[in-house]
DOTIKOL-873848 format. One record per residue (C-alpha): z, x, y; residue in three letters. Coordinates in steps of 0.05 Angstrom, whole numbers, padded with zeros to 5 digits, always signed. Example, Ala and Ser with C-alpha at 12.3 -4.5 7.8 and 13.67 -1.06 7.14 Angstrom:
<rs>
+00156+00246-00090Ala/+00143+00273-00021Ser/
</rs>
This chain:
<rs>
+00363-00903+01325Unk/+00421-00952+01312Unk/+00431-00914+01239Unk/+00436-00843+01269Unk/+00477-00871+01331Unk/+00523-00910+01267Unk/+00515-00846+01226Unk/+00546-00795+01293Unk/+00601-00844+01301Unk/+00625-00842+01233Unk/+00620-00766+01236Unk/+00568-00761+01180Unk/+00511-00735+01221Unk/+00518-00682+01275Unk/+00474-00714+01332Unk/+00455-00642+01360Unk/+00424-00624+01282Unk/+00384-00681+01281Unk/+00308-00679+01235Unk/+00260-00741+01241Unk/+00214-00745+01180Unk/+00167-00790+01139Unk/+00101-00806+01112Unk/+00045-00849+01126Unk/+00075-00907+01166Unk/+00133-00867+01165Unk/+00094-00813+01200Unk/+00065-00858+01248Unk/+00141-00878+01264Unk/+00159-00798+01270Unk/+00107-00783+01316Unk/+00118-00839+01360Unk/+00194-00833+01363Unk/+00178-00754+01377Unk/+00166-00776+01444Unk/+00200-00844+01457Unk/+00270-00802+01437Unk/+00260-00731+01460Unk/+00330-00709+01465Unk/+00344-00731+01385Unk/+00312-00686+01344Unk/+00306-00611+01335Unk/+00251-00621+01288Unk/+00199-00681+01272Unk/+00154-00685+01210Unk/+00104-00733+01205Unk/+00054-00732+01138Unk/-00006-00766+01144Unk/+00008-00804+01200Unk/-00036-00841+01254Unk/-00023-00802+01317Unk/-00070-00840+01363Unk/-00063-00910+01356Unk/-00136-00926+01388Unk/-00174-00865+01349Unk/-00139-00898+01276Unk/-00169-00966+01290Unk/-00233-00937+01297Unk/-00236-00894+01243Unk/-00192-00911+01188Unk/-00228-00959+01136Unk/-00231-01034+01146Unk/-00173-01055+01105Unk/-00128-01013+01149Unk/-00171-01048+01220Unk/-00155-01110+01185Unk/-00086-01097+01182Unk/-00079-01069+01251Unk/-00101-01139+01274Unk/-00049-01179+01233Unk/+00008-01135+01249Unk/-00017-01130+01318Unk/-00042-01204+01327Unk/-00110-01173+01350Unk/-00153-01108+01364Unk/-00138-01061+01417Unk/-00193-01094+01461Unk/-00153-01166+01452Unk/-00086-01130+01460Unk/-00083-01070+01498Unk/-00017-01069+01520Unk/+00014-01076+01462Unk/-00024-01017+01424Unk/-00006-00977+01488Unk/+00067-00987+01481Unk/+00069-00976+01397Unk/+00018-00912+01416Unk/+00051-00846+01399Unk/-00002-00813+01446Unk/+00028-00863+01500Unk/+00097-00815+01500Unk/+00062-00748+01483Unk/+00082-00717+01560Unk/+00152-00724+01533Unk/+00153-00701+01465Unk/+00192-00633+01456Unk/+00214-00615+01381Unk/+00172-00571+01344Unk/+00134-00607+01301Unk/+00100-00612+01225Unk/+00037-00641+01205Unk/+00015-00647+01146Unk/-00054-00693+01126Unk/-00113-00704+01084Unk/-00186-00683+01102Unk/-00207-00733+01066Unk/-00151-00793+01085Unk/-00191-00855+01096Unk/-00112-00893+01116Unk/-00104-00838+01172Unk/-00167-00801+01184Unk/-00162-00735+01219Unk/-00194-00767+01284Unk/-00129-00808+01285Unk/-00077-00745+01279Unk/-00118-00684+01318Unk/-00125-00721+01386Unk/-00042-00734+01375Unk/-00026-00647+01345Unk/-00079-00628+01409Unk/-00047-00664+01463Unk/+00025-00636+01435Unk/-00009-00559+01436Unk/-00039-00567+01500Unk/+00027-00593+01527Unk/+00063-00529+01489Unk/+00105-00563+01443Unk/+00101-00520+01372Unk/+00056-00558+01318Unk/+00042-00528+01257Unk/-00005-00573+01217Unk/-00025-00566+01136Unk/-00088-00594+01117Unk/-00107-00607+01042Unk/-00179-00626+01012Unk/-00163-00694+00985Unk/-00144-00759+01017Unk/-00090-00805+01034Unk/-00041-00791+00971Unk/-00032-00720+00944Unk/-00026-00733+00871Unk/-00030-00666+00844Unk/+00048-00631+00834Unk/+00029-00572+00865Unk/+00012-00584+00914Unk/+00074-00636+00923Unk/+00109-00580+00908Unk/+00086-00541+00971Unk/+00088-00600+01022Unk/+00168-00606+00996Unk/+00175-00529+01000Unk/+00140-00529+01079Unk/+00176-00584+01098Unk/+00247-00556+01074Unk/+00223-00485+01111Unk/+00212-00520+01167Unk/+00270-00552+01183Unk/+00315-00497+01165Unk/+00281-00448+01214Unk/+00288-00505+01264Unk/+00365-00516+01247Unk/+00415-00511+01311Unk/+00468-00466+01262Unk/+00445-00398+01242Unk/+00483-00394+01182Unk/+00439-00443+01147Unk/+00399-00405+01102Unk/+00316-00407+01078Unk/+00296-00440+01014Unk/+00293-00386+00959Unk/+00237-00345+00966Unk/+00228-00349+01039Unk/
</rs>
């Protein structure tokens, strides 16, 4: 938040056009700032993220648990509070900006059962989700399909741009 805040004051970034994106961790990040920062962004993208802290310890695969409890300095049952507060689905009543998912069926890092529980709560709530599933599994490897995610991703944030005279990708 300091960078964009940095970024505005400098007049590099316009702080009403602002897109939150990233992958994996970085997705994790996007969907939790989705709702700690509401009034930031006019679009979020998270790619195979963890959406629901509690749902990715118990289904991602026990390097990631493992992890979890060294970055977390325990499990959710030894330290509740603090997987509440780092918990994207902890802010999901105030999350706004239409958002992109995109994620692997077959992601043993972020398992579905760690990003649906986040994309339902959002839907149910009636903030805009679209979400891209693909067959494979944490890392999409094939250039296609690359291809695609970069092409969605680019679509969606231009459609979600505050100035009108921004246009499509080609081909859209």
């Amino acid at each position: 938040m300091a960078c964009l805040d940095s970024l505005i004051a400098d007049g590099v970034a316009d702080g009403d056009d602002a897109f939150l994106a990233g992958w994996s961790w970085g997705g994790c990040i996007a969907c939790l700032n989705e709702g700690l920062h509401p009034d930031r962004w006019r679009a979020v993208f998270a790619g195979v993220p963890a959406g629901d802290l509690l749902a990715w310890h118990r289904a991602a695969m026990p390097f990631i648990r493992d992890l979890n409890v060294a970055m977390f300095g325990g499990d959710p049952s030894e330290v509740p509070e603090l997987y509440r507060e780092r918990n994207p689905m902890s802010y999901v009543d105030r999350a706004r900006a239409p958002v992109l998912v995109i994620a692997g069926e077959q992601d043993p890092r972020c398992p579905l059962e760690s990003v649906t529980p986040w994309v339902d709560a959002l839907r149910k709530r009636g903030v805009e989700v679209e979400l891209s599933l693909y067959p494979s599994g944490h890392n999409v490897n094939a250039t296609e399909q690359n291809i695609r995610d970069t092409e969605m991703i680019l679509t969606f944030f231009a459609r979600n741009r505050r100035r009108a005279e921004v246009p499509l990708p080609a081909g859209r």
